[in-house]
Structure formats: C-alpha cells, structure tokens
C-alpha positions in Angstrom: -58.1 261.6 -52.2 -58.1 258.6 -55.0 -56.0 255.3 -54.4 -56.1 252.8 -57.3 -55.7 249.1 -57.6 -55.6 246.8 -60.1 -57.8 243.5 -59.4 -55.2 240.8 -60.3 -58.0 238.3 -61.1 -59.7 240.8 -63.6 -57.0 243.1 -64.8 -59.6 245.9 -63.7 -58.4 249.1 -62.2 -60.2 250.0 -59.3 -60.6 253.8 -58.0 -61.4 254.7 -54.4 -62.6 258.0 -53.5 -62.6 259.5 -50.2 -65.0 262.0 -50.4 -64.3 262.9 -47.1 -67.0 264.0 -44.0 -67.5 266.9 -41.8 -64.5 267.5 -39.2 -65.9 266.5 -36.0 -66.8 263.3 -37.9 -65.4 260.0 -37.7 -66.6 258.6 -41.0 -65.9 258.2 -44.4 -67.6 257.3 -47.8 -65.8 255.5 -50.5 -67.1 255.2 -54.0 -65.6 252.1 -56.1 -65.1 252.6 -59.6 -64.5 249.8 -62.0 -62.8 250.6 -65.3 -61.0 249.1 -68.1 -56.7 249.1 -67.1 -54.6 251.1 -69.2 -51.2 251.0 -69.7 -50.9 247.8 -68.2 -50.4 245.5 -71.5 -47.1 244.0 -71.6 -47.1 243.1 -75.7 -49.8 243.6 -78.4 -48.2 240.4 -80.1 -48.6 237.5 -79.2 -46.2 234.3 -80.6 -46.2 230.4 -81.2 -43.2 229.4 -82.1 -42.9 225.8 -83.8 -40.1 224.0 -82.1 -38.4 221.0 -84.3 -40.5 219.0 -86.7 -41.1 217.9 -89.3 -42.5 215.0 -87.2 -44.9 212.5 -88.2 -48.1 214.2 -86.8 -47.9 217.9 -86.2 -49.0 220.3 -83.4 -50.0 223.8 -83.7 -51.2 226.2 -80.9 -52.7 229.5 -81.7 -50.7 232.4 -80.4 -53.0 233.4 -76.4 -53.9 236.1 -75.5 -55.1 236.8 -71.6 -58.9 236.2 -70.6 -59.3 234.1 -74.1 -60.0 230.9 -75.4 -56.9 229.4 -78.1 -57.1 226.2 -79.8 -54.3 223.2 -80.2 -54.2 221.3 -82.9 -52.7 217.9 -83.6 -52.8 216.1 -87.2 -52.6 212.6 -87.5 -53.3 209.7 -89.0 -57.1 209.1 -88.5 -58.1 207.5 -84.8 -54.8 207.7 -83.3 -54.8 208.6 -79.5 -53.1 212.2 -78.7 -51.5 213.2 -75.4 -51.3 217.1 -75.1 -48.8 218.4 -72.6 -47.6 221.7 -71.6 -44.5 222.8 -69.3 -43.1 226.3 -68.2 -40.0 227.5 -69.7 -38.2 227.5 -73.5 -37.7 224.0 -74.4 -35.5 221.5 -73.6 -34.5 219.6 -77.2 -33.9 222.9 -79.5 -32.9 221.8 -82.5 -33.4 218.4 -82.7 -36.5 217.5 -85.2 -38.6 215.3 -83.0 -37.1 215.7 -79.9 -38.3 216.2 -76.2 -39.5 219.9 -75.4 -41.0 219.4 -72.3 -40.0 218.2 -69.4 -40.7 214.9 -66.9 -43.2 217.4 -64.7 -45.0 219.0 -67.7 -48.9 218.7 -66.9 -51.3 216.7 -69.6 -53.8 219.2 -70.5 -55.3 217.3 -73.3 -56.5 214.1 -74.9 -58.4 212.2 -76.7 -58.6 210.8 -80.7 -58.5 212.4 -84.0 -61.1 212.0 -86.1 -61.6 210.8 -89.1 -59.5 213.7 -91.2 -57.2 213.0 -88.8 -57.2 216.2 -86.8 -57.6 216.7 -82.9 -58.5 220.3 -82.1 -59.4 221.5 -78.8 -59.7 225.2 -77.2 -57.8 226.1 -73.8 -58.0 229.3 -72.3 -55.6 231.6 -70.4 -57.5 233.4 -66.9 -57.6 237.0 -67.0 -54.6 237.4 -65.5 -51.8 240.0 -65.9 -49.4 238.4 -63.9 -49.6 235.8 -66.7 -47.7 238.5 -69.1 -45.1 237.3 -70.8 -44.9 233.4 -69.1 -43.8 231.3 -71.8 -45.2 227.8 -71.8 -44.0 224.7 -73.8 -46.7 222.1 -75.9 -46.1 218.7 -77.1 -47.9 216.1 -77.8 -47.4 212.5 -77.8 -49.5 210.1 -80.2 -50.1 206.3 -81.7 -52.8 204.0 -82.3 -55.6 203.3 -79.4 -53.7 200.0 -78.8 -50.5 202.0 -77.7 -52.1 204.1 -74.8 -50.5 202.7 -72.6 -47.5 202.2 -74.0 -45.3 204.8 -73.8 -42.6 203.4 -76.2 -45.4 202.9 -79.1 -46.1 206.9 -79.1 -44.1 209.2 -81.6 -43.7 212.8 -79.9 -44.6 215.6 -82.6 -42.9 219.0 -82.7 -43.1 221.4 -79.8 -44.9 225.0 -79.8 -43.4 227.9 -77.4 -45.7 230.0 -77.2 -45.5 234.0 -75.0 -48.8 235.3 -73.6 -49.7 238.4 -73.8 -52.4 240.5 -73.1 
C-alpha cells in the first residue's frame, strides 16, 4: 500500500510504503521516499504589476517565484532614506498616480539609503511554500531626505507593485 503527502514546508511529496509483514505479525516497515511534487504548480508565470506612477522616485519588484530570492528596487535622488512596505491584497488607490496602495497594517520589510546613483536594491525571498500560490502582495515605498525620517509628512510615496506568486 502507498499513501502520499506533500511536506507543506518543502513542497516535497513524500511516499510511504507498507511493505507489509508476515500474518501472525504485528509489525510494519515503512520506507519514506522524498521526490520532487508534480502537478502541484499553480502558474508558470509569475507578474509585477506597476500600480500608478509616474512618481518622483520609482519602485520595481521582480516578478517571485516560491523558495527564491527577488529583488526591490527603489530609484531616487542620491542619499534619500527609503521605507519598503508590503500588504496582502490588490491595492487600495488604483488609478491615482501617487496614491496609497497599501494599507495602515502593511508590514515594513525594508529600509535603508540609496546610494550614490541613487538606487536602493535589496533581495527578499518567498519560503518554499505552496500554500503561498497565488497570494497577491502589495509594495510601496515611502522616501525623502535623512532629515525627514521621522517625518512622515516630508516623505513622497512612489508607485505601488502588485505582484502574484507563483511557483
């Protein structure tokens, strides 16, 4: 007898044999085998959609993919503090340029400065997941000069990314 089951964590599919035992015999031996899951992709394509813009700086996400690394970019004018955030869901501002995309409980995933070309770049990744198939997530980023940080009022938002994992 085989049962499978897909390990959630790795999106492998495990097999368990029972290779039985001898009637009058109480015990059983199962064999584990660990293979790659098939049919169990929900897209081959993954998107980032640009929401709004043009602002004055610009984000970009790279469309992820499940169990990799994807960068975010933000261009700006050289030194400027950048605020990364990212919410579940489709958007809230569609189209309005420069607009809020995420909402008041969307997470800060990244920050820091652009350098001196004026470009922020940084790589997140997605866990190997497949329950993560198909969740759309939100970016936007909010950015000014050092002095601003903690100003909220003195930070411009850029445009927002929607982006659709896949796997």
């Amino acid at each position: 007898m085989e049962v499978r089951r897909v390990n959630i964590a790795t999106g492998a599919v495990e097999r368990f044999f029972n290779v039985g035992a001898p009637a009058n015999c109480n015990s059983y031996l199962y064999l584990t085998v660990v293979g790659e899951p098939r049919g169990m992709t929900c897209s081959s394509a993954p998107s980032s959609e640009v929401l709004g813009g043009p602002c004055g700086a610009t984000l970009a996400v790279e469309p992820p993919r499940i169990g990799n690394a994807y960068d975010v970019t933000v261009t700006a004018p050289a030194g400027n503090r950048v605020f990364v955030y990212r919410d579940e869901g489709t958007g809230l501002a569609p189209g309005v340029p420069c607009g809020r995309f995420v909402g008041s409980d969307a997470e800060l995933v990244l920050s820091g400065m652009t350098n001196i070309s004026g470009t922020f770049t940084r790589p997140l990744t997605i866990p190997a997941s497949l329950s993560l198939c198909g969740s759309q997530f939100v970016f936007q980023a909010l950015v000014g000069p050092p002095a601003a940080a903690g100003k909220i009022r003195s930070l411009s938002r850029t445009n927002g990314v929607r982006v659709t994992i896949v796997s």
